[in-house]
Residue frames as a rotation matrix with the C-alpha (Angstrom) as fourth column:
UNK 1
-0.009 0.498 0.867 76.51
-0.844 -0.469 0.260 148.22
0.537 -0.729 0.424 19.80
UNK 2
0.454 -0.297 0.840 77.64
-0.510 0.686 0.519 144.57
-0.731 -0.664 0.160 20.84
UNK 3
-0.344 -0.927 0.150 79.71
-0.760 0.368 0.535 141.65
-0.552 0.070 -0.831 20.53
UNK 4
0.325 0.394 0.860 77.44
0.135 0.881 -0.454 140.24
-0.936 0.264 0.233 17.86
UNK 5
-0.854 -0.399 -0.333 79.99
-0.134 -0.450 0.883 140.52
-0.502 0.799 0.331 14.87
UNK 6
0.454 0.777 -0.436 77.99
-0.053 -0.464 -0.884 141.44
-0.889 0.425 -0.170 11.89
UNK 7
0.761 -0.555 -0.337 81.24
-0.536 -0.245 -0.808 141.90
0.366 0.795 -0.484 9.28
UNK 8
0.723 -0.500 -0.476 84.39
0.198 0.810 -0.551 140.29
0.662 0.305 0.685 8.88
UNK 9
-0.098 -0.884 0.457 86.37
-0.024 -0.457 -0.889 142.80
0.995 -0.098 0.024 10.62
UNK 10
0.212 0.562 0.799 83.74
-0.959 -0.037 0.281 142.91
0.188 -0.826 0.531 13.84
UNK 11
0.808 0.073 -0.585 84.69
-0.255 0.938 -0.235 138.95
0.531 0.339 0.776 13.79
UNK 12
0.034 -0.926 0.376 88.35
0.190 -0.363 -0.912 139.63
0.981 0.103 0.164 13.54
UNK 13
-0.273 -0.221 0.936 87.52
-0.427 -0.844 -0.324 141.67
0.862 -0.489 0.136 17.04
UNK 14
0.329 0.841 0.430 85.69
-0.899 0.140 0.415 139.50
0.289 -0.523 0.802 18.74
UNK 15
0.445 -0.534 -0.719 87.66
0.321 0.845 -0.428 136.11
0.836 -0.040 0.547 18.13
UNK 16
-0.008 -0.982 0.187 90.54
0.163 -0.186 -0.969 138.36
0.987 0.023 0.161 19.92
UNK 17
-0.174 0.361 0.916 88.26
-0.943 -0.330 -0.049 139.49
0.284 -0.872 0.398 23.04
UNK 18
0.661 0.594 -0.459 87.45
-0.536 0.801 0.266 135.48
0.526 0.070 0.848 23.49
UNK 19
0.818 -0.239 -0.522 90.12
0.076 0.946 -0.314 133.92
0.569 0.217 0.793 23.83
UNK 20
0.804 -0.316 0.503 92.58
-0.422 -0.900 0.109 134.54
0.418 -0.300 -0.857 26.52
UNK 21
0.473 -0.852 0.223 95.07
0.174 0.339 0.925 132.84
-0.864 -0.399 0.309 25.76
UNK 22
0.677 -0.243 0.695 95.96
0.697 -0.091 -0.711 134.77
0.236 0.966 0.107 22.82
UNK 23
-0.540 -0.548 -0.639 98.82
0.679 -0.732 0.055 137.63
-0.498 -0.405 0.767 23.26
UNK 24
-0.694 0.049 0.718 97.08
0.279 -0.901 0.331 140.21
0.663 0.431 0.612 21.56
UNK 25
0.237 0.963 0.129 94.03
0.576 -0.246 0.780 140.36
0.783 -0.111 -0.613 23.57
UNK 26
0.343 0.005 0.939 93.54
-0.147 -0.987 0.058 144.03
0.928 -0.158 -0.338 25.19
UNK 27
-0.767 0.024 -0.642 94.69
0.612 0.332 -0.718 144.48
0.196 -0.943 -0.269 28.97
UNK 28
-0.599 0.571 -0.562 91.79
0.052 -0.672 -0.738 147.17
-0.799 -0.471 0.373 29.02
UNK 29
-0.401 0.359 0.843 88.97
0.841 -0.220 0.494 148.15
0.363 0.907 -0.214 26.97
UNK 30
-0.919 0.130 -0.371 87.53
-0.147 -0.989 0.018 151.76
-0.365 0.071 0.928 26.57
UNK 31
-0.408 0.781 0.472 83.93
0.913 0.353 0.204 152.07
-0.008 0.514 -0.857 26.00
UNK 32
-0.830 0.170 -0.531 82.52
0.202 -0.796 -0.571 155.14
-0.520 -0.581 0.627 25.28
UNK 33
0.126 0.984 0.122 78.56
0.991 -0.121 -0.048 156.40
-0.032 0.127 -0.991 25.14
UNK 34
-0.434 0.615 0.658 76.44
0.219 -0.637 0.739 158.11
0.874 0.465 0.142 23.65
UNK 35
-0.975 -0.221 -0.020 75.06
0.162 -0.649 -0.744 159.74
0.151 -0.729 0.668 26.47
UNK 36
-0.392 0.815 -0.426 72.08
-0.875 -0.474 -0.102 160.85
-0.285 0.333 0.899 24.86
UNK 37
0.304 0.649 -0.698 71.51
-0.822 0.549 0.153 157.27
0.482 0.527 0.700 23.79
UNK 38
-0.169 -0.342 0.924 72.54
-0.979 0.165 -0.118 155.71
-0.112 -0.925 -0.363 27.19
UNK 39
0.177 0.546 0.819 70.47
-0.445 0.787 -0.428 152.38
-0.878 -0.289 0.382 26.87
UNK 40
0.997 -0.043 -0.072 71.18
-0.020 0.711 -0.703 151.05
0.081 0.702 0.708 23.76
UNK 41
0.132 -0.989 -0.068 75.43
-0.574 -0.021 -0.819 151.54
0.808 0.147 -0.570 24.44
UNK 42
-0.306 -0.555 0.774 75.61
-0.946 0.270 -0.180 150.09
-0.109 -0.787 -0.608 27.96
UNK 43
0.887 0.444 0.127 74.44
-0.404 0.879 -0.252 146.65
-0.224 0.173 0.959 26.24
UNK 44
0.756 -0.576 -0.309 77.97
0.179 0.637 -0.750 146.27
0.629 0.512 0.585 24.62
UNK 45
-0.214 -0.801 0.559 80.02
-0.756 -0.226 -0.614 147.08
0.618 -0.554 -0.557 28.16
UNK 46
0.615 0.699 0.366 77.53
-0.756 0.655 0.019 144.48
-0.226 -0.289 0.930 30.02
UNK 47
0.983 -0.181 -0.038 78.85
0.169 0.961 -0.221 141.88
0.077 0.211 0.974 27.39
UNK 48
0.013 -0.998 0.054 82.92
-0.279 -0.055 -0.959 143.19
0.960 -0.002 -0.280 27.78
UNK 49
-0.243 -0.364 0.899 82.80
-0.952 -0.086 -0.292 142.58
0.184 -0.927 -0.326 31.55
UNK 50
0.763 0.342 0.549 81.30
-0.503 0.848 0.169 139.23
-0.407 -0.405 0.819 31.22
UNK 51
0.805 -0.425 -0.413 84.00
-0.148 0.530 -0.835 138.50
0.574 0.733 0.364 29.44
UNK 52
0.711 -0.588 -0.386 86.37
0.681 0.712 0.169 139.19
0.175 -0.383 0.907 31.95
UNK 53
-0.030 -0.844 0.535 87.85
0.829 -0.320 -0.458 141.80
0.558 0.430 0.710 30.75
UNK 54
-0.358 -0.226 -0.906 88.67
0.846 -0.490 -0.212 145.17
-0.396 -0.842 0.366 32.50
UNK 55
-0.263 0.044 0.964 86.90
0.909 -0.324 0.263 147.99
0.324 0.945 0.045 31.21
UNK 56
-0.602 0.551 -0.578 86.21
0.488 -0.320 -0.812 151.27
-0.632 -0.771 -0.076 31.65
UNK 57
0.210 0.976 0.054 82.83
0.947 -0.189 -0.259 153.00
-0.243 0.106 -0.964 30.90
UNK 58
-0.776 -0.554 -0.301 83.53
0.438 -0.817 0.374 156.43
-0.453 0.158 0.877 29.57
UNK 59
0.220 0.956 0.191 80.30
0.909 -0.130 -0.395 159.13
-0.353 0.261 -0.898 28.95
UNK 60
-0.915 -0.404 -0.006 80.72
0.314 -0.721 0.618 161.31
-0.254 0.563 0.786 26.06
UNK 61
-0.602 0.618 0.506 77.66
0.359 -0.357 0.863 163.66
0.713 0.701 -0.007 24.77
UNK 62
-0.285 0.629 -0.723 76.48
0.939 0.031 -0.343 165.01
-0.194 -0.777 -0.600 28.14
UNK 63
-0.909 -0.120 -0.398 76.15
-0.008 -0.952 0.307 168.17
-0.416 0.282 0.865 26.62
UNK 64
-0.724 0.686 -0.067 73.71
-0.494 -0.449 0.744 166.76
0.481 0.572 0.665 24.48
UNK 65
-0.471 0.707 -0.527 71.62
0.694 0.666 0.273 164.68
0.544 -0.237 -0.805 26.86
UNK 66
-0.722 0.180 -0.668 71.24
0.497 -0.535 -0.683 167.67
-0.481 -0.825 0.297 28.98
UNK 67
-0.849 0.401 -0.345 69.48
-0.519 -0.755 0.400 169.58
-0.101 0.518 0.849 26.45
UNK 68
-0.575 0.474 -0.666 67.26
-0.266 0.662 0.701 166.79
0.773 0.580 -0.255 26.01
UNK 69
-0.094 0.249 0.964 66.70
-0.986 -0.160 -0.055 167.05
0.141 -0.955 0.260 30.14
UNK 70
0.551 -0.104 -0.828 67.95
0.361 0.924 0.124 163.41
0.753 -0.367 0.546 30.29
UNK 71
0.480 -0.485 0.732 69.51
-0.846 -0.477 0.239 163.37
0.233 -0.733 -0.639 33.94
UNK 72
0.436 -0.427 -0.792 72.00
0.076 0.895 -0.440 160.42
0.897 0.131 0.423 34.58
UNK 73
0.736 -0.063 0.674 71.96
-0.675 0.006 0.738 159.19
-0.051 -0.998 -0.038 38.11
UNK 74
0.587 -0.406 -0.701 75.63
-0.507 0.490 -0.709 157.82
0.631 0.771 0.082 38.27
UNK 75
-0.511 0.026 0.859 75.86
-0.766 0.441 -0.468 156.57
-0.391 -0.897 -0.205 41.97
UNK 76
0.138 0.949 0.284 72.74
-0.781 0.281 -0.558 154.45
-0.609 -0.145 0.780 40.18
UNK 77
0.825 0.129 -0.551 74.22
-0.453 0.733 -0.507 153.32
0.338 0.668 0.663 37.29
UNK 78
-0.241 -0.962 0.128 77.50
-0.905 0.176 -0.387 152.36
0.350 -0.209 -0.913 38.95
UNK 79
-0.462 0.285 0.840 75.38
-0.537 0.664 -0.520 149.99
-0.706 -0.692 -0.154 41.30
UNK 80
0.763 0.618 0.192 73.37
-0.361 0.653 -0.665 148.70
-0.537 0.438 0.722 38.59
UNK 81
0.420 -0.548 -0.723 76.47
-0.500 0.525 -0.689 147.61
0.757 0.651 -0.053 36.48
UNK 82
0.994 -0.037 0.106 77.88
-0.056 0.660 0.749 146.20
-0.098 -0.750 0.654 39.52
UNK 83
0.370 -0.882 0.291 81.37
0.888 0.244 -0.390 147.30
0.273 0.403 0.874 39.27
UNK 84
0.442 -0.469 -0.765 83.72
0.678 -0.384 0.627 149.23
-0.587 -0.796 0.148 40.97
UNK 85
-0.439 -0.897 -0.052 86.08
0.479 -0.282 0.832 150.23
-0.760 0.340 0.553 37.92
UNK 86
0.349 0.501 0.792 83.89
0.912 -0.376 -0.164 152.73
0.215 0.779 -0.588 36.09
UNK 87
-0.657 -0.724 -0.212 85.57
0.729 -0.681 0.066 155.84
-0.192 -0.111 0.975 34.80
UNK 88
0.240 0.880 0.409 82.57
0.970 -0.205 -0.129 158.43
-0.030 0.428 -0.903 34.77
């Protein structure tokens, strides 16, 4: 749920998102939420864009937030992330 590794491999992932002057590092990254658990995922897209990097936001489980009568205002969150290049 962020870019504090935790395991060796989560390390491994993170070194690669640093450093940009490595060739491997992503031209895009894909994030996709939990929908239903909105606030605790959009913590680790937050820290990809400060990085620099291009990303896009991607909301999976609206199926189950509805049931849950969460309503995601996404004119709202677009403005609050401050970013143009969200794929919603």
């Amino acid at each position: 749920y962020s870019l504090y590794p935790k395991s060796a491999d989560e390390k491994i992932v993170i070194r690669t998102l640093i450093h940009p002057d490595t060739t491997q590092r992503p031209d895009l990254i894909l994030v996709i939420a939990d929908a239903a658990n909105l606030k605790r995922n959009l913590l680790i897209f937050t820290q990809v864009k400060d990085l620099g990097l291009p990303a896009i936001l991607i909301l999976n489980q609206i199926d189950i937030a509805e049931k849950r009568q969460m309503q995601i205002n996404l004119p709202l969150l677009k403005k609050g992330l401050f970013t143009e290049d969200i794929l919603l």
